[in-house]
N, C-alpha and C positions, 0 to 999 in steps of 0.2 A: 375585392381585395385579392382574392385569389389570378386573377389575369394579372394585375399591375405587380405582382412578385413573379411572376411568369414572365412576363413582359415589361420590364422596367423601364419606364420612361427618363429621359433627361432631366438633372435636377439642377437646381441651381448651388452649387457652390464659392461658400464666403472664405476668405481669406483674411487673417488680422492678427492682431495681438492675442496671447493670454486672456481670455476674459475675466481670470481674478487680477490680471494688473489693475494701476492706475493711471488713468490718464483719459486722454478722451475718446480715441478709439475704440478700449474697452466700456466708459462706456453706453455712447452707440449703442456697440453690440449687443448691450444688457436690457436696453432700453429696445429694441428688436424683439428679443425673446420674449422680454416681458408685455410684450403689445400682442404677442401671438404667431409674431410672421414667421418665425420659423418652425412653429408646427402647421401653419399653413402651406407653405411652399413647402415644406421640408427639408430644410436648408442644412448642408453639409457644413460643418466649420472646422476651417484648419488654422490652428496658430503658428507661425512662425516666428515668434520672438516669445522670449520670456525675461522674467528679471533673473538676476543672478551672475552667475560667473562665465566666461566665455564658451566653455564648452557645455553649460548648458544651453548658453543659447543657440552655439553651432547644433545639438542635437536635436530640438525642437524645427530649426528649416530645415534639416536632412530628412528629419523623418516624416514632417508637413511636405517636402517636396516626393518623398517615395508615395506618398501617402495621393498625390494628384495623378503622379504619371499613373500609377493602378486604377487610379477611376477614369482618365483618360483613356485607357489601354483598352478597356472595357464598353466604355461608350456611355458612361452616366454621369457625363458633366454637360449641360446643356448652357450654361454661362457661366462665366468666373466672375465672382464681385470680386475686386480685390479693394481692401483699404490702405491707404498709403501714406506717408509721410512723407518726410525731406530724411537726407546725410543715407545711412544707412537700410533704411528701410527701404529709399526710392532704390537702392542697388538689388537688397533682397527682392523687395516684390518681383523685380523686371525681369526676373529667372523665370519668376513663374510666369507671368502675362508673356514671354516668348513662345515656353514651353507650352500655354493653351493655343499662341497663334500656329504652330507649328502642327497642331492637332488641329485644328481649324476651327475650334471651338472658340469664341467671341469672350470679349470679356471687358470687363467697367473698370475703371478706376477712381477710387472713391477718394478725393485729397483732402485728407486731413493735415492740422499743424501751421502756422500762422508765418512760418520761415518759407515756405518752400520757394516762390517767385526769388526770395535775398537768394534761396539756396543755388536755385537757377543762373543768376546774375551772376555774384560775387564768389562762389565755390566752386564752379564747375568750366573748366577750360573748351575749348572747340569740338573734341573730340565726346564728352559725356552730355554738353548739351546736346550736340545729335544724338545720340543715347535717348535722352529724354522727346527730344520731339519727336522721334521714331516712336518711342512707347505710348505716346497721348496721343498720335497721327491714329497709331493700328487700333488703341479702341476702339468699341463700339460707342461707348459713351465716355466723357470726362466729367463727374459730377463734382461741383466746387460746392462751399458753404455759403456765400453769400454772392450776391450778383455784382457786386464790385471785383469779388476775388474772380472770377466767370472773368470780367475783361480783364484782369491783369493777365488769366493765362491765355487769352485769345490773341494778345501782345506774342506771347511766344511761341505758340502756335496756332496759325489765324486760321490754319484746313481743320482742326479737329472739331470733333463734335462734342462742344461744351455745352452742359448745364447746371442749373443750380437745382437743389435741393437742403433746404434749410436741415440744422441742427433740430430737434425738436423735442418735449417734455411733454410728460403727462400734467392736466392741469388737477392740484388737490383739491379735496371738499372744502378742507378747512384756511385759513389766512394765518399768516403773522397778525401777531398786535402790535404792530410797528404805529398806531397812533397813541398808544401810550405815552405818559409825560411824567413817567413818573423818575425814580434815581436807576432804572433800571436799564439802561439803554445800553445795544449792544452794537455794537461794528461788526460785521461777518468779513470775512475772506473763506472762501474754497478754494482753492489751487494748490500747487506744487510752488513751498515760500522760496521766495529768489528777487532777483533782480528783473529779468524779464518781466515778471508776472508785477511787479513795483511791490512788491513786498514790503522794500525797505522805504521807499520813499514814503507808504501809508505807513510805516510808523515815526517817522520825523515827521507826518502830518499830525498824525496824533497825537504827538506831544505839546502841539501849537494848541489845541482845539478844548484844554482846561480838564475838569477833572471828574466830570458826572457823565462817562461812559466808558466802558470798557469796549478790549480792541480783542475779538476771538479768528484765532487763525486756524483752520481745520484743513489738514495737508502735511503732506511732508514737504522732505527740501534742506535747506539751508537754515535749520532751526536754530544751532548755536548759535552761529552769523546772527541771527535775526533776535536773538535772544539777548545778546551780547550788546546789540545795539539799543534792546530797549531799557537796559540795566543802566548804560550810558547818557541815556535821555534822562532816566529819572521814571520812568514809568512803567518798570517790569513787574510791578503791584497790578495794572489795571490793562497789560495783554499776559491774554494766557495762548499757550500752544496746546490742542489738543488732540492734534495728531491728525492723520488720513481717518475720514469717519464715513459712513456709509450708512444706510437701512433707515433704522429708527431713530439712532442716534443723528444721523444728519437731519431729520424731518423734524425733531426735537429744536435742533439747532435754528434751523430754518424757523421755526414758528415763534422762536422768543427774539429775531433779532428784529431791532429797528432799522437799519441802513446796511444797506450791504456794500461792498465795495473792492474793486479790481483793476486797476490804477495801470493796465499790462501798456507794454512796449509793442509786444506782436501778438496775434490772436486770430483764429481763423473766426466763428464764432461760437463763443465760451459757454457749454453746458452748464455753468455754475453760474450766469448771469442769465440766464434761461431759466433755472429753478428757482433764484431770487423773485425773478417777475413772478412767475406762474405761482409764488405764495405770497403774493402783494405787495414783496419789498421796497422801495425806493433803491435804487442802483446810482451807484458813483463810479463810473466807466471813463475810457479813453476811445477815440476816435480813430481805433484801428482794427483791421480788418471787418469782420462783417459785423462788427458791433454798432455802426450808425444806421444800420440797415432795420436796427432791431431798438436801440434808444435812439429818440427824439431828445433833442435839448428841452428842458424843462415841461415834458411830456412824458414821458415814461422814469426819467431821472435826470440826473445834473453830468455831465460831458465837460471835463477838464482835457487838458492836453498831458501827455506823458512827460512825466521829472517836472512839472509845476507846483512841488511842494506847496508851496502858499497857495495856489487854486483848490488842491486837492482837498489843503484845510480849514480852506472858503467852506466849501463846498458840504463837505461832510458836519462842520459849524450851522451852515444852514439848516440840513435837515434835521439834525437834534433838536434845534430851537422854534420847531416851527412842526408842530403836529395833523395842523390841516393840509399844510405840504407834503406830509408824507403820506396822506392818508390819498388825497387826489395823484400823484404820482405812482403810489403802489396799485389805486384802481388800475389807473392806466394801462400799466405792463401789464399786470395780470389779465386785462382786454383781450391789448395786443397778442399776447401771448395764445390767447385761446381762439382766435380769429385767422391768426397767422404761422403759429410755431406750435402749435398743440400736435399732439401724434397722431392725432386724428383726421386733422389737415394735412401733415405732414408726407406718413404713410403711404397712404393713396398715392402721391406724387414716383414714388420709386417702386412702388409696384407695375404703373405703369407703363415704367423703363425696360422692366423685366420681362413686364409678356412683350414686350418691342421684339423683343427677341424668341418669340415662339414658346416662350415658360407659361403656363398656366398654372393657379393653386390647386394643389388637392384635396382643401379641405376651409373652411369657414372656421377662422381662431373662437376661444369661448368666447371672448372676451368684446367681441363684435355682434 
């Protein structure tokens, strides 16, 4: 102990959101900590964004970028993870991913966010896509979420070094009782409610689909909007909004629903259809981003198309009325899940990105 405070070796420093935000970056990042890896690597993290007002946000990248050039200056940044997004975050991050190329120190980009290729295409003129393909070129690695999203960005730039690394969960001891048949049957949503995420369209499904289940939305968002609309349908009795929920209250949630469902528009792939499976749900998904990658049609769950109201409320009618189906379909994911997307499998896969680059751990997590 005493030589390695003497002699400080290269560490790996992460870059991202807030880890009390919400969303999916944070969290990743929560889902990291809690697996061990950053007491193993010993992982530095700097947020650059927060929620709030502008000039909190402007203070949190001011002080996350004083806060790198100082360990840069020094010489104890041996890789930069950076996590990233589309619109404003791809602008913040690529200050910093400069500012470690410039120190010659290497660094990842980890893309997060389900818009970024539309962001690529449709938002950015000649001059910011070179911006961006200059910033995927210089890493050392470009890690995507799903192997479909891996080719869309290899579309835009075909020299960089892309791979994939799956979202991934912990698998529970325990299951949903999603094979219940009794009046108690629940509909989940996790997300942030809107339109992207089909929010609304699952609840004009809802309203088709009769009257022996409730619809629970856990998330922020668009709650009045979505509130408003269910008061209009006729069925603001049987969804309830219960807000952004986390810990025990989401593990609660998770284990009394029967069918879960995320009906989104764009999606890179969705942590909360990740935890559906890995607690035996049946999932009602769309066929975008790395979400086919992860449902099979009538193997893991049922795969409607986005804005196909009547499929949607096909679909979610199916599984209420049909317990041996949800019961074989929740096996399923919950497999796949644990074969494929568990943290366990996971893991491993981006640690070994890390020593690529000369990182070693310094320590075995408890929890391994």
């Amino acid at each position: 102990m005493e030589t390695e405070e003497r002699y400080p070796r290269p560490k790996l420093l992460m870059i991202g959101t807030n880890p009390d935000a919400r969303g999916g970056i944070a969290s990743v990042v929560a889902k990291y900590r809690q697996f061990g890896l950053f007491e193993k690597w010993k992982v530095t993290y700097l947020f650059t964004h927060v929620e709030g007002s502008l000039g909190r946000k402007l203070a949190a990248a001011f002080l996350a970028y004083g806060r790198l050039v100082a360990l840069l200056l020094t010489g104890r940044v041996g890789l930069l993870h950076i996590h990233i997004a589309s619109r404003a975050s791809t602008w913040r991050k690529s200050v910093f991913a400069l500012t470690a190329f410039l120190f010659r120190v290497p660094y990842v980009l980890h893309i997060h966010g389900g818009k970024f290729i539309e962001f690529f295409n449709n938002e950015c003129g000649p001059a910011r896509r070179r911006i961006i393909r200059e910033l995927l070129n210089r890493a050392g690695s470009v890690i995507a979420l799903s192997d479909g999203w891996a080719a869309q960005l290899r579309t835009v730039v075909p020299t960089a070094r892309i791979e994939t690394v799956h979202n991934s969960v912990p698998v529970p001891t325990q299951q949903a009782k999603c094979d219940q048949n009794d009046g108690n049957k629940e509909i989940l949503f996790l997300g942030k409610i809107g339109s992207e995420k089909g929010a609304f369209d699952l609840i004009r499904a809802f309203a088709v689909i009769g009257q022996d289940a409730q619809l629970v939305f856990g998330g922020n968002g668009e709650v009045d909007s979505a509130s408003k609309l269910a008061r209009q349908l006729g069925v603001s009795d049987r969804v309830h909004f219960a807000g952004w929920i986390s810990g025990a209250e989401k593990e609660a949630r998770l284990a009394a629903a029967t069918v879960f469902a995320l009906p989104s528009y764009n999606e890179g792939l969705p942590m909360s259809v990740l935890e559906a499976m890995a607690w035996g749900i049946p999932v009602v998904v769309t066929p975008v981003g790395g979400i086919p990658e992860l449902v099979r049609q009538a193997k893991e769950g049922l795969i409607v198309q986005p804005g196909d109201i009547d499929g949607l409320a096909s679909a979610l009618r199916t599984l209420l009325d049909n317990p041996r189906l949800r019961t074989r379909l929740g096996a399923n994911g919950r497999s796949r899940v644990q074969q494929l997307f568990s943290d366990a499998v996971v893991f491993p896969k981006l640690e070994v990105i890390w020593m690529r680059f000369g990182l070693a751990p310094f320590r075995q997590p408890n929890n391994q």
